[in-house]
N, C-alpha and C positions, 0 to 999 in steps of 0.2 A: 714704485707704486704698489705691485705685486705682494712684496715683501710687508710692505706694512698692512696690504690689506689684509695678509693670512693672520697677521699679528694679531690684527681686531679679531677675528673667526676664532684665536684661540681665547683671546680674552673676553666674548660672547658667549663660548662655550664656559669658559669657568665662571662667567656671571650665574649662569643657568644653574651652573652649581649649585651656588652659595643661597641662588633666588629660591629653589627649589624647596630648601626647609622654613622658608617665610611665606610663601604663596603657592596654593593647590595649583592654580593654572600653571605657574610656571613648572611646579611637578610635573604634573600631567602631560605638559609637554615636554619635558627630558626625558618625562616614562614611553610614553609613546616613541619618541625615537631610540631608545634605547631596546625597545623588544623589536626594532623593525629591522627584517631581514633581506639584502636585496635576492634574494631566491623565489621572494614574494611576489617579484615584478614578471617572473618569466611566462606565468602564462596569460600575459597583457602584454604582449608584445603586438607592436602595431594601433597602439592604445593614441587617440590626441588625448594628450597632456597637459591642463591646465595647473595654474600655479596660483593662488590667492595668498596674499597674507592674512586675511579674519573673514569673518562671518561678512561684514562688508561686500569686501568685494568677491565673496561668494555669489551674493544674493545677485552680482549684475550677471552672472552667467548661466542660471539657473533655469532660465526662460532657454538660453540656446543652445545648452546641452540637451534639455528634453527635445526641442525642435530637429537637434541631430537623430535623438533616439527615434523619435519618432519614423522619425524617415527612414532609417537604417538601424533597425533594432541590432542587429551583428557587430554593430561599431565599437569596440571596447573604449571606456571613457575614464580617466585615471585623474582623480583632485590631487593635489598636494597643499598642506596647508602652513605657513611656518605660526602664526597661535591657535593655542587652542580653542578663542571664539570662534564656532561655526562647526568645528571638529564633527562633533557628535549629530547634528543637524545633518550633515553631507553623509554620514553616515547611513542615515533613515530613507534618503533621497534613492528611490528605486530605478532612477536613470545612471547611476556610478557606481560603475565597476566595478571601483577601489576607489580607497581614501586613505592617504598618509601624509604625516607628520615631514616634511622637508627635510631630510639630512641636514646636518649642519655644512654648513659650502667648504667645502676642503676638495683638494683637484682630484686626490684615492677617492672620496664620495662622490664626485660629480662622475667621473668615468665607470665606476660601478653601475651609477643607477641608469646610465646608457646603455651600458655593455645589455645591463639583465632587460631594460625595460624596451627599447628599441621604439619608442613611438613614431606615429607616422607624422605627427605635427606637432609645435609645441604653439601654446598663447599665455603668456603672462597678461596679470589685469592690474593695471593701472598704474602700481608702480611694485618698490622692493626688489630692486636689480642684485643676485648673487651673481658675481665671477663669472667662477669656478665650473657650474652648473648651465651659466649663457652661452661661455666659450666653447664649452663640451657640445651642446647643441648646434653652436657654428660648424665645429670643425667636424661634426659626423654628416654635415650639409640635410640638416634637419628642418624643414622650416618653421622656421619664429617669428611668431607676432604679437605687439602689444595692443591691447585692445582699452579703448577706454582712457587713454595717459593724460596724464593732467602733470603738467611743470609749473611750476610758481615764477614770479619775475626771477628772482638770481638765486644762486648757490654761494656759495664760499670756495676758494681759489681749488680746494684737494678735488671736492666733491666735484666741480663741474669737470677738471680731468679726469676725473673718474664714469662720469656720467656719457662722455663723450670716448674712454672705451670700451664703454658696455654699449652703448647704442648703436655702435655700429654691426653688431651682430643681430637684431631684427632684419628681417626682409619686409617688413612694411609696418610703419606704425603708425597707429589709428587716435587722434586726439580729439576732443570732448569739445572744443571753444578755437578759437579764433585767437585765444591770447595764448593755449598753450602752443599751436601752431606757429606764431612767430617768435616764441622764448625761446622753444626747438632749432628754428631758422639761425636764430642769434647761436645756436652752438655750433651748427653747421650741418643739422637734420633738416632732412623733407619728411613730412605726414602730411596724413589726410583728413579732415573732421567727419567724423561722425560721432554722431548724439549718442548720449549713454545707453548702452545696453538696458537698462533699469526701466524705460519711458515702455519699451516692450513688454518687458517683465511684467509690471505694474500693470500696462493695458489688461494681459490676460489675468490677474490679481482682481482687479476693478470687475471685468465682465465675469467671474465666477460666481456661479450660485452660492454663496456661502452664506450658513446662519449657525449662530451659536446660540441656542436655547439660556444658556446660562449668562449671558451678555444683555440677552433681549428680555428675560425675566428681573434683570439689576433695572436694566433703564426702566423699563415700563411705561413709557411715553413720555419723559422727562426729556427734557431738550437735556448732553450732553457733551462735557469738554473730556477728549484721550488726550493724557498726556504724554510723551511717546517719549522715551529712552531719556529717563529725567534722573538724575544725582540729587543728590543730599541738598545743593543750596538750590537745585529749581523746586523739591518738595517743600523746602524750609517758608520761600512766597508764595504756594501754592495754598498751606496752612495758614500762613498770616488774613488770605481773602477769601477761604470757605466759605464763612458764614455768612458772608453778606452776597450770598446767592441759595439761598435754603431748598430752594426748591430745580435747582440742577441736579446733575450727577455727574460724577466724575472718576472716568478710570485709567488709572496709573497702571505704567510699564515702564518699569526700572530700565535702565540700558544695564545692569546685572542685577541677578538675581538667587547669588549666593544667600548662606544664612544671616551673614553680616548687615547686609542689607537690608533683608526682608524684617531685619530686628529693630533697624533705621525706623522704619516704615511705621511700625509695628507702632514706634512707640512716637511720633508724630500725627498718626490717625489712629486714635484709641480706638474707634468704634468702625474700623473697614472692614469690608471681607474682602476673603481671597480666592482667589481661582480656583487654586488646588482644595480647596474649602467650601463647607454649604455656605451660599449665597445667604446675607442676611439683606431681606426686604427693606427694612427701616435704615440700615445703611444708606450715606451720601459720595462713599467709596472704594471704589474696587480695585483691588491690586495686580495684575495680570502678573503671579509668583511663574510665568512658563514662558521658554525662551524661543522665537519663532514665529506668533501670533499678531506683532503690532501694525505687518502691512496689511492686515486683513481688518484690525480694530479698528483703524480709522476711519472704516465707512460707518462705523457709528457713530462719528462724531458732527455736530451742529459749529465745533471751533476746536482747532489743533492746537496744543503748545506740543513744540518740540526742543526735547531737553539737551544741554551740552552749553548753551549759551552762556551760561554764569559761572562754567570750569576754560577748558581751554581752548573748545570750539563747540559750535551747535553738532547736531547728530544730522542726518540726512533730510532735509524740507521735501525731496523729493516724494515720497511713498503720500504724504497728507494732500498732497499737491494733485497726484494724481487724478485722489477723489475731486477737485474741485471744492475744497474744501478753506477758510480762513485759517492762515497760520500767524501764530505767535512766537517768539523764541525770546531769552537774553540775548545783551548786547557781541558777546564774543563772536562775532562772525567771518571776521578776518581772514580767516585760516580757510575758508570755506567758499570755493570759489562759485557752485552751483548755490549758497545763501546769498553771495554778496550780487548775483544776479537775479534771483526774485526777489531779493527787496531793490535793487533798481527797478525793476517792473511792477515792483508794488504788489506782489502775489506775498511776502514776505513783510508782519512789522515786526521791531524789535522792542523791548521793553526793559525799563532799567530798575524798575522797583515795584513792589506789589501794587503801591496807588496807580501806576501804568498798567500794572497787568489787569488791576479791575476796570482802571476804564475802558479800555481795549474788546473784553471781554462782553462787559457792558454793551456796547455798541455793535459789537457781533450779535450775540443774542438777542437784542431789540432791534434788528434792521435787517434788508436785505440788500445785496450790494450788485444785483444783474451781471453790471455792465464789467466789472470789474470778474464777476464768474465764465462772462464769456471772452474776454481775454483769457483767460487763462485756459481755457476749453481751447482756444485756439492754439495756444501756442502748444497745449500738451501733443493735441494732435500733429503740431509740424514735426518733430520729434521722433516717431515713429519709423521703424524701418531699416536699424542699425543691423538689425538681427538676420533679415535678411540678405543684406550684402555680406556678412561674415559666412553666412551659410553657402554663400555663391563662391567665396576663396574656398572653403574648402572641398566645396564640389569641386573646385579647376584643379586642387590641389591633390586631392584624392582619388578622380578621376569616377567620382559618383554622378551618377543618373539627375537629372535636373532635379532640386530643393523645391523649388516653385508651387508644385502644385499644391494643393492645402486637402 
């Protein structure tokens, strides 16, 4: 199993290659590993170690690294990221250390970046299990935890023995729901649930005094749909039903916002403005061209669409949700275990062509729905709390002075 997994690692590594001269990101991320030195790690020793693979599941740990920092400004805190969504974001982030690029998992890279970086704990988030780099943190008796894990019903015959031995090197791990907790079971794992990280996050997101003069100058007291991390075929029905709401406003946030895209955009909404742009008044749409901003936009929204639904899964319900806020998405939700749950509770509809998405919209914006806002107030609030049990493991673990106090 060993054997062929290194096999894939090299032919990942020469994917990267070939991708490199087709796609900036995948440059950017061969460039980035390729200037990283592990000599850089040494004076982050004693660093916890967190591991994300995108901007994603950055954003769920971003709330509990500052809550470490807080506490323990002295604690050195080290990201790793294998793409480069998020990259430059965690960069900016004045609670980390350091931020680097993943080596590619080979057994000489994983024991390097032991050898130099020595942390005092590691937490992978959610998923993306390397080897090379898990084993190496076993056998220096490092502790590891996943936080966050979400397992789907089945795997395929390679992958679940592979899954089964990589998981055996966590020393606790933390699952999201009750269905990944018994798929776990079915492999022969014990976990424990706790709610996403993100519901934390989010709380302090929601209670921060934020305003954007340039946001509140577009609306100008027009009732308001954000569309949040939308593609090509969620603008494509978003265009079809503009006009038959003239007196809305509407601001778009790409899920990217390369030039490729913003030219997409560009030439779908003749008359929008843009962010990075003077606001025009008489505009009906605004393009949020900056990457980072969408958990905080949708406290200006009156109704959410959230994009991903019409590619190959929806993007995150969570952040719109937070606000108490109506969501809309396409039908792809499958892949999405936290979508396929609020729309069983009905915090979540789906829609499957623009005449749904007007009515849908329609019916938002003409009506108030209480009953159905205070469910959902309810349940955000059960939620809450993850953040602090993590921060109690690493008090036991680290042998820090009580987290508790605020």
């Amino acid at each position: 199993m060993i054997f062929v997994y290194n096999i894939f690692i090299n032919l990942l590594q020469f994917a990267f290659f070939i991708g490199s001269f087709f796609s900036d990101k995948i440059q950017n991320g061969l460039k980035g590993r390729q200037a990283f030195n592990f000599k850089q790690l040494n004076d982050l020793q004693g660093a916890i170690w967190f591991h994300v693979a995108s901007y994603g599941e950055f954003e769920q740990i971003k709330y509990f690294i500052h809550c470490v920092k807080k506490k323990h400004s002295g604690q050195k805190i080290v990201v790793t990221f294998f793409s480069p969504s998020g990259y430059l974001q965690a960069l900016k982030n004045k609670d980390i250390d350091a931020v680097f690029y993943l080596p590619f998992d080979t057994k000489s890279n994983a024991i390097q970046f032991l050898k130099h970086l020595q942390p005092s704990m590691a937490f992978w988030v959610r998923y993306e299990f390397w080897f090379h780099f898990l084993f190496q943190i076993k056998n220096q008796n490092i502790p590891l935890y996943l936080i966050n894990g979400v397992f789907p019903k089945s795997y395929n015959f390679l992958y679940a023995i592979f899954l089964k031995m990589i998981l055996r090197f966590f020393k606790q791990i933390f699952v999201i729901n009750q269905t990944s907790k018994l798929h776990l079971k079915q492999l022969g794992f014990d976990s424990k649930i706790l709610a996403d990280t993100r519901y934390d996050r989010m709380q302090e997101v929601v209670k921060s005094d934020f305003k954007d003069l340039k946001i509140e100058q577009f609306i100008n007291g027009h009732q308001t749909i954000v569309c949040g991390s939308t593609w090509y075929k969620d603008e494509l029905l978003i265009r079809e039903i503009i006009f038959k709401f003239p007196n809305v406003k509407w601001i778009l946030v790409p899920h990217e916002v390369h030039s490729k895209r913003i030219e997409e955009i560009r030439n779908l909404f003749k008359n929008a403005s843009f962010y990075s742009k003077e606001i025009n008044n008489h505009s009906n749409v605004l393009v949020i061209d900056s990457i980072g901003m969408l958990s905080k936009v949708y406290r200006y929204a009156d109704v959410c669409y959230v994009g991903g639904g019409f590619n190959k899964v929806v993007h995150s319900i969570l952040e719109p949700l937070s606000y108490i806020k109506p969501i809309l998405s396409g039908p792809n939700i499958a892949k999405s275990e936290e979508a396929l749950l609020y729309q069983k509770t009905g915090f979540l509809e789906t829609i499957n062509s623009a005449s749904e998405l007007e009515t849908k919209l329609s019916d938002y914006l003409n009506k108030t729905h209480p009953e159905k806002q205070n469910e959902t107030q309810e349940f955000i609030h059960s939620q809450f709390g993850s953040t602090k049990v993590i921060l109690e493991l690493v008090q036991e673990e680290l042998g820090y002075n009580s987290f508790s106090k605020e």
